[in-house]
mmCIF file of the protein (N, C-alpha, C, O) and its ligand, coordinates in Angstrom:
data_MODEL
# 
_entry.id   MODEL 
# 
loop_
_entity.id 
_entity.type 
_entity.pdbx_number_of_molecules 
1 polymer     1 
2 non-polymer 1 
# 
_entity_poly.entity_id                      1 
_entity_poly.type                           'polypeptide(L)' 
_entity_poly.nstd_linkage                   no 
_entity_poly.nstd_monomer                   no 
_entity_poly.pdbx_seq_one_letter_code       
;(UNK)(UNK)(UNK)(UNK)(UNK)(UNK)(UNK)(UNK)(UNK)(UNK)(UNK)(UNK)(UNK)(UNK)(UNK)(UNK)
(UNK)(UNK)(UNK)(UNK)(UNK)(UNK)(UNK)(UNK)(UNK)(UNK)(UNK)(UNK)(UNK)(UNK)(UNK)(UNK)
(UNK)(UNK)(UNK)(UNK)(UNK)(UNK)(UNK)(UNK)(UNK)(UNK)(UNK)(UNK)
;
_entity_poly.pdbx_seq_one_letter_code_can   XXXXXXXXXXXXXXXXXXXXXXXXXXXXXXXXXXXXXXXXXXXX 
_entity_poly.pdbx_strand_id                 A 
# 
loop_
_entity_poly_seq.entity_id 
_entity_poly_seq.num 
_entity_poly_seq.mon_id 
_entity_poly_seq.hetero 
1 1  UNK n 
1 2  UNK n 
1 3  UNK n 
1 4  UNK n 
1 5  UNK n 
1 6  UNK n 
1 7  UNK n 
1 8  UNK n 
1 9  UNK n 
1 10 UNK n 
1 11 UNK n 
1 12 UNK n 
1 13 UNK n 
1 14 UNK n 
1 15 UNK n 
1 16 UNK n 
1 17 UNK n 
1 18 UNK n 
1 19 UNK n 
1 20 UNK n 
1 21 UNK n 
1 22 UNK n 
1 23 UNK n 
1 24 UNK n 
1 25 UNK n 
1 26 UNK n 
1 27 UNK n 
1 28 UNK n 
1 29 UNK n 
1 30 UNK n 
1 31 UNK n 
1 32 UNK n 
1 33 UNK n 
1 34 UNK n 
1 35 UNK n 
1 36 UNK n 
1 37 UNK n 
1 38 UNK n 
1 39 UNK n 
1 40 UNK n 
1 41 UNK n 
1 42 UNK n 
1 43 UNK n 
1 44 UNK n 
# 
loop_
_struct_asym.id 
_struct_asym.entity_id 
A 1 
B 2 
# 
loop_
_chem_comp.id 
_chem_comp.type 
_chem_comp.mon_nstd_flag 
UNK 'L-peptide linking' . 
ZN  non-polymer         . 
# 
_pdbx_entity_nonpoly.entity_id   2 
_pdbx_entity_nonpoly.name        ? 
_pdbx_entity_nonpoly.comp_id     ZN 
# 
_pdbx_nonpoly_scheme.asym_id         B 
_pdbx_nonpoly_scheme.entity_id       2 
_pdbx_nonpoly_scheme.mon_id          ZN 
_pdbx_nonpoly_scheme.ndb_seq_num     1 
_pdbx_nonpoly_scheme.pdb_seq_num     101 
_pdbx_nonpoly_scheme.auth_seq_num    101 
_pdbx_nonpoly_scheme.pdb_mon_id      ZN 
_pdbx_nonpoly_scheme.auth_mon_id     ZN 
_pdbx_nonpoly_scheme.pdb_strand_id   A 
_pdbx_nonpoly_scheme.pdb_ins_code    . 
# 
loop_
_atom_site.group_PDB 
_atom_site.id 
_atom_site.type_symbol 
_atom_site.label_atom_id 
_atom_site.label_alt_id 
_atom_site.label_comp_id 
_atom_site.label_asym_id 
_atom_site.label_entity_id 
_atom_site.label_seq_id 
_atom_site.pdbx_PDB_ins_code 
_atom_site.Cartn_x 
_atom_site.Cartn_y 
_atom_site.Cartn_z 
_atom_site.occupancy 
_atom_site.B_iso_or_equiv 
_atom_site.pdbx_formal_charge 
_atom_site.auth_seq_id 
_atom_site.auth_comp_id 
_atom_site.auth_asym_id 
_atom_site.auth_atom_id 
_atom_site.pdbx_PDB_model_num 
ATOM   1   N  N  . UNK A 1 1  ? 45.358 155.597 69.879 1.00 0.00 ? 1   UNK A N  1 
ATOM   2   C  CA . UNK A 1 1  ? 44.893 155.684 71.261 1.00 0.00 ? 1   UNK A CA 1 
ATOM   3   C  C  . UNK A 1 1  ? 44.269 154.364 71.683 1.00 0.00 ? 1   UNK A C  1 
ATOM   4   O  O  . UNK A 1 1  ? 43.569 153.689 70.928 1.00 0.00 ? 1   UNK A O  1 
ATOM   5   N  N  . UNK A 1 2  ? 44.538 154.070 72.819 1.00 0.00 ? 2   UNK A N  1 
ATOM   6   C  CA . UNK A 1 2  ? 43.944 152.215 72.901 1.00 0.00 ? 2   UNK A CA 1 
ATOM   7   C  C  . UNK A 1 2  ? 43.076 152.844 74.236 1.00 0.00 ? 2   UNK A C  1 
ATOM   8   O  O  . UNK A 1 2  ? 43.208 153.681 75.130 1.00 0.00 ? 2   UNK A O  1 
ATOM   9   N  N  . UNK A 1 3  ? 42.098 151.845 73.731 1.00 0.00 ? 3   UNK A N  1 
ATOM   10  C  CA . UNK A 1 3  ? 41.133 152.300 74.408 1.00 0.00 ? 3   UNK A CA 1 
ATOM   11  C  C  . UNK A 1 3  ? 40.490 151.345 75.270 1.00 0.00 ? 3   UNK A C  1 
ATOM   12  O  O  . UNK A 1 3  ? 40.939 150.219 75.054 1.00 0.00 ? 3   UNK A O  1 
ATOM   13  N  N  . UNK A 1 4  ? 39.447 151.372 76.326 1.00 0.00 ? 4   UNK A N  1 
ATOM   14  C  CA . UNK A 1 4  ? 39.256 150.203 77.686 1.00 0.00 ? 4   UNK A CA 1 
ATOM   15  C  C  . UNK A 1 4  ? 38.264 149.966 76.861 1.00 0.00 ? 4   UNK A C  1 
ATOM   16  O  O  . UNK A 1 4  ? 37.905 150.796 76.025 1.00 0.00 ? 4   UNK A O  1 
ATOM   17  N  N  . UNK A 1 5  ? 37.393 148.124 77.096 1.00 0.00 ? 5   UNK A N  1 
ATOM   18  C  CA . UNK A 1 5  ? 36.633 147.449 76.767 1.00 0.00 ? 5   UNK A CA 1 
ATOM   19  C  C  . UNK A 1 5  ? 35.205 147.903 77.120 1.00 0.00 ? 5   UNK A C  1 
ATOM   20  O  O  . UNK A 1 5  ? 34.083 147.753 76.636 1.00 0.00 ? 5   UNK A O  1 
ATOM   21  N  N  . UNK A 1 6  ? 35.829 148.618 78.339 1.00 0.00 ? 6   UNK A N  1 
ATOM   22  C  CA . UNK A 1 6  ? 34.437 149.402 79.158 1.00 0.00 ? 6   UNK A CA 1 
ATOM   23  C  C  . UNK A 1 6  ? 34.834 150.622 79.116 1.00 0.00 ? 6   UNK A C  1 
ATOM   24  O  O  . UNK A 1 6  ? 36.035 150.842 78.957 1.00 0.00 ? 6   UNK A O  1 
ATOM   25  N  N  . UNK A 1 7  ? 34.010 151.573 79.235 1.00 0.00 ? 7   UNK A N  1 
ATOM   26  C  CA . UNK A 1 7  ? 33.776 153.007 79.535 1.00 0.00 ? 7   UNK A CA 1 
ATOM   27  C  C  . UNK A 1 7  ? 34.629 153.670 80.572 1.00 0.00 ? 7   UNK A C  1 
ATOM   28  O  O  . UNK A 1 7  ? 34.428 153.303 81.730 1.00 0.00 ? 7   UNK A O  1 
ATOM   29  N  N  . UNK A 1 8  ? 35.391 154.430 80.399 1.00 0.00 ? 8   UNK A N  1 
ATOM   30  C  CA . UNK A 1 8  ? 36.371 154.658 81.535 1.00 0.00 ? 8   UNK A CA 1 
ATOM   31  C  C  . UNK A 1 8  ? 36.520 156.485 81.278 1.00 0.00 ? 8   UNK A C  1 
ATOM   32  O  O  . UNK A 1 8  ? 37.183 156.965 80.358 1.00 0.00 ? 8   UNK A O  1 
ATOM   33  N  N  . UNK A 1 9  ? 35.873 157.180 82.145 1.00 0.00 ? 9   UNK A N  1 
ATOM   34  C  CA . UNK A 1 9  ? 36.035 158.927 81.847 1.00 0.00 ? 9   UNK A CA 1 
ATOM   35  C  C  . UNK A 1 9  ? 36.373 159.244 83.122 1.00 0.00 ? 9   UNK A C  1 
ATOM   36  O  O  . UNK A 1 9  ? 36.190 158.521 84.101 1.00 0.00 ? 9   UNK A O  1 
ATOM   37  N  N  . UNK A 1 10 ? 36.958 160.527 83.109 1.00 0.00 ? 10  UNK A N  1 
ATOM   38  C  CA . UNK A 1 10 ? 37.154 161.506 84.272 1.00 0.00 ? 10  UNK A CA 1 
ATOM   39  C  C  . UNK A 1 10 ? 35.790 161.912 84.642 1.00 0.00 ? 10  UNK A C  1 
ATOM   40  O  O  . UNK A 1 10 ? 35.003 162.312 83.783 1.00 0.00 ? 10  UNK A O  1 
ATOM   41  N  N  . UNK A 1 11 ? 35.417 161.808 86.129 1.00 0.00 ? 11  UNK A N  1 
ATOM   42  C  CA . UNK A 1 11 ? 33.991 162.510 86.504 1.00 0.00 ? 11  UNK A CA 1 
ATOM   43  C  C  . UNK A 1 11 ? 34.433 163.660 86.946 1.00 0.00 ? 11  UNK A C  1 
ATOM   44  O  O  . UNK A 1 11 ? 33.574 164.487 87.251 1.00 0.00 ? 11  UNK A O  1 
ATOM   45  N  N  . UNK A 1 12 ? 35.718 163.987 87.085 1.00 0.00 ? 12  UNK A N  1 
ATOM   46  C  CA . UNK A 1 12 ? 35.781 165.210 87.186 1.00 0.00 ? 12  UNK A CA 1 
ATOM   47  C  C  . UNK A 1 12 ? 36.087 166.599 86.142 1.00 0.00 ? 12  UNK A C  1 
ATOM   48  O  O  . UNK A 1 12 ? 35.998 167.782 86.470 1.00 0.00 ? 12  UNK A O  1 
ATOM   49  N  N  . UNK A 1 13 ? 36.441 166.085 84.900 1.00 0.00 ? 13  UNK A N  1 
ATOM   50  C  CA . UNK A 1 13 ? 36.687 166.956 83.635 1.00 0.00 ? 13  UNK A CA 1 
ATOM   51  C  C  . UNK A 1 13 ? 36.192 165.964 82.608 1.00 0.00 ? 13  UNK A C  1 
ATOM   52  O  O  . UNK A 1 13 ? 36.467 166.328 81.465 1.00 0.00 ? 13  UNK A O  1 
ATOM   53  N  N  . UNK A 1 14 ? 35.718 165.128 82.662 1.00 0.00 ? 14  UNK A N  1 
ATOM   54  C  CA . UNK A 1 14 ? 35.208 164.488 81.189 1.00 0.00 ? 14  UNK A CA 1 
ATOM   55  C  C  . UNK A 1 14 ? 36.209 163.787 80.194 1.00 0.00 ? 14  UNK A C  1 
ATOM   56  O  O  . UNK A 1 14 ? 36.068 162.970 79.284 1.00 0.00 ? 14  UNK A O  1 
ATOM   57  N  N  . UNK A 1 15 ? 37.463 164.565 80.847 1.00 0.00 ? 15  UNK A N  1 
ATOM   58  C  CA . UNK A 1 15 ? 38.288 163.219 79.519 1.00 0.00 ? 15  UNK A CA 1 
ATOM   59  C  C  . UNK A 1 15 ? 38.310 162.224 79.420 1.00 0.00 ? 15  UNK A C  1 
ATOM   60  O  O  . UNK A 1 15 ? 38.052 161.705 80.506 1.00 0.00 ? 15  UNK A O  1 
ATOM   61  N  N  . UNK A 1 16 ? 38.588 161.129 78.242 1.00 0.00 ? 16  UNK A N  1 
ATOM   62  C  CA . UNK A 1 16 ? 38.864 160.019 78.232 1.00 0.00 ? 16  UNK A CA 1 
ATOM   63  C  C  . UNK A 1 16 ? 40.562 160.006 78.047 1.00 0.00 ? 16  UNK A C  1 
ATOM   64  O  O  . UNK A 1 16 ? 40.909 158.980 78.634 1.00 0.00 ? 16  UNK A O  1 
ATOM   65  N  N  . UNK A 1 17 ? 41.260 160.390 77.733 1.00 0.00 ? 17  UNK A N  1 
ATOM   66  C  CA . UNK A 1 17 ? 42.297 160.418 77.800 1.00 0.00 ? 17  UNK A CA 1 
ATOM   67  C  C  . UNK A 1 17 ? 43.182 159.774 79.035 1.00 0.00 ? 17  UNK A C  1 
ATOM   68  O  O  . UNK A 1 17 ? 43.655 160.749 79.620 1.00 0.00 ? 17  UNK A O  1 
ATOM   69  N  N  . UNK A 1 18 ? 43.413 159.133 79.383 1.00 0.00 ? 18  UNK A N  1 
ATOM   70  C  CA . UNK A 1 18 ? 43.923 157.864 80.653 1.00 0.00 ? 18  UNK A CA 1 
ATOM   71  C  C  . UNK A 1 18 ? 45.218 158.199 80.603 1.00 0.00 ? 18  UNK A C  1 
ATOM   72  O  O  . UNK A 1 18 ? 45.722 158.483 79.516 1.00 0.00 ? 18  UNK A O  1 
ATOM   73  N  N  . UNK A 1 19 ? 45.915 158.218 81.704 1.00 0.00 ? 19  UNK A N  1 
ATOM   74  C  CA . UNK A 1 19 ? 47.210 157.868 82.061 1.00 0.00 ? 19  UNK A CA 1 
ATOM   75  C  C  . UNK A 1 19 ? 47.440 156.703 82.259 1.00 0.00 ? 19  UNK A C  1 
ATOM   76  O  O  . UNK A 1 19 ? 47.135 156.193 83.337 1.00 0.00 ? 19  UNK A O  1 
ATOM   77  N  N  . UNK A 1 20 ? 48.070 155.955 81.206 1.00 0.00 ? 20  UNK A N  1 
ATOM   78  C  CA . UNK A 1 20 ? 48.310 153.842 81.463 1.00 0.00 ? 20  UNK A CA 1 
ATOM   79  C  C  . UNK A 1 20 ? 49.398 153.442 81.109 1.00 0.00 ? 20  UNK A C  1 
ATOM   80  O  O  . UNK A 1 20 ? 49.935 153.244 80.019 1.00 0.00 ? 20  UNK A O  1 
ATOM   81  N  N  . UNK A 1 21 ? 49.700 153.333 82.213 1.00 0.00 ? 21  UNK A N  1 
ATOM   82  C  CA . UNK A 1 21 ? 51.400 152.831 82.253 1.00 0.00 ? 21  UNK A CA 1 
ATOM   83  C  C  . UNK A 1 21 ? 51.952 151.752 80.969 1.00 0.00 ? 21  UNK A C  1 
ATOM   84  O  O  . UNK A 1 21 ? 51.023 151.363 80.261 1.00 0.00 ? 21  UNK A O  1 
ATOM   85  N  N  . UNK A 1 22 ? 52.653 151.484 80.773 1.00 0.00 ? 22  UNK A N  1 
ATOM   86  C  CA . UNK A 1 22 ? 53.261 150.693 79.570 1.00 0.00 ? 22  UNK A CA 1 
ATOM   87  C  C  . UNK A 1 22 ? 53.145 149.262 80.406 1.00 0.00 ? 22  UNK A C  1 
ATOM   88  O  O  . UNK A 1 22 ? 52.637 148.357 79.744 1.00 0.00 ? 22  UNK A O  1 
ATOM   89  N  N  . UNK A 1 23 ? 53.473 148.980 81.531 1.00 0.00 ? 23  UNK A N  1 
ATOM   90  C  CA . UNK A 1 23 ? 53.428 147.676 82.055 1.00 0.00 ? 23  UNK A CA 1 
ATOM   91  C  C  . UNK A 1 23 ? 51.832 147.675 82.936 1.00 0.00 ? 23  UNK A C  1 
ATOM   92  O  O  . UNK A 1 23 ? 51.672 147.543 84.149 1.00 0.00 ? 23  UNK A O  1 
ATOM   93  N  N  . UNK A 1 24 ? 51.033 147.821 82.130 1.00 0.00 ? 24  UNK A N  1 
ATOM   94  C  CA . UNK A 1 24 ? 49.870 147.624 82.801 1.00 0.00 ? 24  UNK A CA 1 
ATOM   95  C  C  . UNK A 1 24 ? 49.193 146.633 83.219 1.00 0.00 ? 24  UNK A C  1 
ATOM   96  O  O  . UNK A 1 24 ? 49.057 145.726 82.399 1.00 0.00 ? 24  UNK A O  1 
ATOM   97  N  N  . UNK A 1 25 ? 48.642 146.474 84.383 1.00 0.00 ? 25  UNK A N  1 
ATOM   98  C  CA . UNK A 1 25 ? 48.025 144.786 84.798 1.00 0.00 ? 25  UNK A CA 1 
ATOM   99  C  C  . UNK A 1 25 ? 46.522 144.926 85.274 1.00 0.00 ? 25  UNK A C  1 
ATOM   100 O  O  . UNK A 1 25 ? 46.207 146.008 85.770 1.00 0.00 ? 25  UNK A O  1 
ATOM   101 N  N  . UNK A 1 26 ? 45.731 144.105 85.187 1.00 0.00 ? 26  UNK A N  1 
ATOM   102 C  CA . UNK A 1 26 ? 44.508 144.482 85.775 1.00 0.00 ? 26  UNK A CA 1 
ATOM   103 C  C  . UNK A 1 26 ? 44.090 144.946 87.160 1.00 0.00 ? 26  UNK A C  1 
ATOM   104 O  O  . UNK A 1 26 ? 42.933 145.038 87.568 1.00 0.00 ? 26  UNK A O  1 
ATOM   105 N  N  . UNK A 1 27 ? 45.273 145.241 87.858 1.00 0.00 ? 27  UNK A N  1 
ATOM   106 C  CA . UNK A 1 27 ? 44.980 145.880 89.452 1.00 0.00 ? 27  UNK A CA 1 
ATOM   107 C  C  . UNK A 1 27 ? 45.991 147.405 89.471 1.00 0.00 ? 27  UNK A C  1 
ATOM   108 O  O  . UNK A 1 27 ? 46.304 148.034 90.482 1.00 0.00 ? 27  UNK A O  1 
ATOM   109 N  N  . UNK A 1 28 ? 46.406 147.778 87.856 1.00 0.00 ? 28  UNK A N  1 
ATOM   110 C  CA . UNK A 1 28 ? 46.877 148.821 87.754 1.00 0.00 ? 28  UNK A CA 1 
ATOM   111 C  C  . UNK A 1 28 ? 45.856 150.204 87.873 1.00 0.00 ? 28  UNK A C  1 
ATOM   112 O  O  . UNK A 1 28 ? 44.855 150.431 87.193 1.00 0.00 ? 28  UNK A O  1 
ATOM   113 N  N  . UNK A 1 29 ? 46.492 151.114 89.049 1.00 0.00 ? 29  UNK A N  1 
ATOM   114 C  CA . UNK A 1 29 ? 45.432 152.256 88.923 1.00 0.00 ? 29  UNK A CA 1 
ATOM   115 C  C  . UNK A 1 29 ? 45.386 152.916 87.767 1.00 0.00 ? 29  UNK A C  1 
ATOM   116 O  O  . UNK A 1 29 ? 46.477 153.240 87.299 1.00 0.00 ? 29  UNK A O  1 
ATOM   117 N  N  . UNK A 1 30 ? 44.084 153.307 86.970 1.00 0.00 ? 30  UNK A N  1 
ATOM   118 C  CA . UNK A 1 30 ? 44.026 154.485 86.374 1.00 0.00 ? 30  UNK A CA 1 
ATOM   119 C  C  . UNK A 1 30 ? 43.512 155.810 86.568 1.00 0.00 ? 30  UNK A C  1 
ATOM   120 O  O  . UNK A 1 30 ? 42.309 156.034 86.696 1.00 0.00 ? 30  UNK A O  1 
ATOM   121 N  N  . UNK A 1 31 ? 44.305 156.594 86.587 1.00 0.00 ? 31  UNK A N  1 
ATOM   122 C  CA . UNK A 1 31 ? 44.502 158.046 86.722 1.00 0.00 ? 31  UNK A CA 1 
ATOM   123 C  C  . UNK A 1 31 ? 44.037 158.728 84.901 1.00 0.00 ? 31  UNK A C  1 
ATOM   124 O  O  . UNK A 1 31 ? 44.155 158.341 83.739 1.00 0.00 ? 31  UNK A O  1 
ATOM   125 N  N  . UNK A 1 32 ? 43.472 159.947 85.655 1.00 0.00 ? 32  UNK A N  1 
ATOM   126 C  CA . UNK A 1 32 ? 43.033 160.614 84.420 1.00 0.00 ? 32  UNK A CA 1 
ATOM   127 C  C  . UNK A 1 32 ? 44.523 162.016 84.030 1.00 0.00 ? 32  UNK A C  1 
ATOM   128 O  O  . UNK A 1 32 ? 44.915 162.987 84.678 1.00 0.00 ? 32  UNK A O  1 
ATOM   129 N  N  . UNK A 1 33 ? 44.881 161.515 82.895 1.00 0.00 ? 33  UNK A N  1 
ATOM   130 C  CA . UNK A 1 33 ? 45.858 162.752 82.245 1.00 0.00 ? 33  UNK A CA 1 
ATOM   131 C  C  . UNK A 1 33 ? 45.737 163.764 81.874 1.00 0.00 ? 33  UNK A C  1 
ATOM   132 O  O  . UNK A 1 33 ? 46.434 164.386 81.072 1.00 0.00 ? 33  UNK A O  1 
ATOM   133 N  N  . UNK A 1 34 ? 44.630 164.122 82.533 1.00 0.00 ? 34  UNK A N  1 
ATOM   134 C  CA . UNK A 1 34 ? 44.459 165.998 82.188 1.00 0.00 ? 34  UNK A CA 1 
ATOM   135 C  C  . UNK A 1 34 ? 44.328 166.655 83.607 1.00 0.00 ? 34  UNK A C  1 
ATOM   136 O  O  . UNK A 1 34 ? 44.748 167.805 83.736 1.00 0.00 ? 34  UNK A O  1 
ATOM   137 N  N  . UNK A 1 35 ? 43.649 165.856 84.924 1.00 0.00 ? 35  UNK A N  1 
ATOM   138 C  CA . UNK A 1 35 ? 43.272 166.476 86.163 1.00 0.00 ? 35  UNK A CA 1 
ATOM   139 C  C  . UNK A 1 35 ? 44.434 165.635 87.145 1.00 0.00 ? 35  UNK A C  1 
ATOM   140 O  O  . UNK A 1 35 ? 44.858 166.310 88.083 1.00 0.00 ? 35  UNK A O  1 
ATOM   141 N  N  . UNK A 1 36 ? 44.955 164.313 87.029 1.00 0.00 ? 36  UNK A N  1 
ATOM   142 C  CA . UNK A 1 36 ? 45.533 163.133 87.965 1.00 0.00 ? 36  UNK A CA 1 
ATOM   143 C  C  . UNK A 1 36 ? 44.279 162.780 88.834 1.00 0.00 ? 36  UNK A C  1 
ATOM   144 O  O  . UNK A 1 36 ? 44.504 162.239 89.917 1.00 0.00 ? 36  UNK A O  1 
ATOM   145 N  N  . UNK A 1 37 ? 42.823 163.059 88.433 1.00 0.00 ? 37  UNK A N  1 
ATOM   146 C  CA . UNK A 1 37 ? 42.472 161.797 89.004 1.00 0.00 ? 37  UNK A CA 1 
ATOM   147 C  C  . UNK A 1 37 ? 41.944 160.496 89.288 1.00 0.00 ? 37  UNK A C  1 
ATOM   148 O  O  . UNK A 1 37 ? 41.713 159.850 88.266 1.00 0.00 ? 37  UNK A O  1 
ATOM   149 N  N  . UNK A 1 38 ? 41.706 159.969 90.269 1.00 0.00 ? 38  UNK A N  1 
ATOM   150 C  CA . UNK A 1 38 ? 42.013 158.755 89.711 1.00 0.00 ? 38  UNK A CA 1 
ATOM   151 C  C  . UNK A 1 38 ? 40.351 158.037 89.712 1.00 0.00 ? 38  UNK A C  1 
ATOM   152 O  O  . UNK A 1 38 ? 39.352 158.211 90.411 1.00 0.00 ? 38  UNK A O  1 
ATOM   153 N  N  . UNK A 1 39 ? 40.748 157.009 88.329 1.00 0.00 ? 39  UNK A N  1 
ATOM   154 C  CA . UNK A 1 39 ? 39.250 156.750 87.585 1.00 0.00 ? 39  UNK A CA 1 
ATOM   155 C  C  . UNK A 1 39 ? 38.776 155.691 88.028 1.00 0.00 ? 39  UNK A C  1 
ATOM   156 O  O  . UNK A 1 39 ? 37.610 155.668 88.423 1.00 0.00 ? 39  UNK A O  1 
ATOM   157 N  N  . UNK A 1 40 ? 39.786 154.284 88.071 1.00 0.00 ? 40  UNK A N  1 
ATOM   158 C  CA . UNK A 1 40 ? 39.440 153.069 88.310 1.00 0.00 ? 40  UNK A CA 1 
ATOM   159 C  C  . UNK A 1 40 ? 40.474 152.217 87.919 1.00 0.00 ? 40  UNK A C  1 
ATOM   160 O  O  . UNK A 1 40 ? 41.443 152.742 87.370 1.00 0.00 ? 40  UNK A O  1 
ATOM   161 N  N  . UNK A 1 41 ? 40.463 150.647 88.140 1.00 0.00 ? 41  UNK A N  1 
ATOM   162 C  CA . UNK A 1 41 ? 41.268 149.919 87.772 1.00 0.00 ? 41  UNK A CA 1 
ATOM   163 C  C  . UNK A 1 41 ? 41.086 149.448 86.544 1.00 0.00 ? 41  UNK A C  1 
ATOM   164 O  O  . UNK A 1 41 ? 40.004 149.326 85.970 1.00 0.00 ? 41  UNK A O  1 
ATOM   165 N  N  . UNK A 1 42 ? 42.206 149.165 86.113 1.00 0.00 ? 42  UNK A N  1 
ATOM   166 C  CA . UNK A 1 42 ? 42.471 148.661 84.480 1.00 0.00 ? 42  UNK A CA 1 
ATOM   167 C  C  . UNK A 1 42 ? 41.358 147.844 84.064 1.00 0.00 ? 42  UNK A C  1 
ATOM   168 O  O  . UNK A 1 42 ? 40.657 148.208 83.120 1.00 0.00 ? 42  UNK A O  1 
ATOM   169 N  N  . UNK A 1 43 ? 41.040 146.318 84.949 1.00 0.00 ? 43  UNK A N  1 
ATOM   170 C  CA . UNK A 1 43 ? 40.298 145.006 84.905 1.00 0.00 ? 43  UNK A CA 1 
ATOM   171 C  C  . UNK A 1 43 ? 39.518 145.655 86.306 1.00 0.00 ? 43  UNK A C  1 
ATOM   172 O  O  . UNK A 1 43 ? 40.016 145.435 87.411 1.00 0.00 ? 43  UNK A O  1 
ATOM   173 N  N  . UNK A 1 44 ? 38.308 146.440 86.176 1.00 0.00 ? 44  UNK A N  1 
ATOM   174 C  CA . UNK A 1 44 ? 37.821 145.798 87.541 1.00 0.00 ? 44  UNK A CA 1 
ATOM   175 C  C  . UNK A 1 44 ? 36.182 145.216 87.362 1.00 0.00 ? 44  UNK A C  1 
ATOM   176 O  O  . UNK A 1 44 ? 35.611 144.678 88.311 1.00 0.00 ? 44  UNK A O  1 
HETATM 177 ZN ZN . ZN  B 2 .  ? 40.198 164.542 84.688 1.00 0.00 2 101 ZN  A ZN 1 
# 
């Protein structure tokens, strides 16, 4: 599981579990993979 440099959870269910695209860039959204929603950017 690869994980962000910073702290990155769902505030709405608590997972850490991320939806992160394979071509990810630092202005890529992240979305949470248990609810879809969305957490923050990759680099922000
Ligand atoms: Zn969630």
């Amino acid at each position: 599981m690869e994980r962000l440099n910073h702290k990155l959870d769902c505030k709405a269910c608590g997972t850490i579990y991320l939806d992160i695209p394979d071509d990810v860039r630092n202005v890529t959204p992240i979305h949470c993979s248990s609810c879809g929603q969305f957490i923050g950017y990759w680099a922000s």
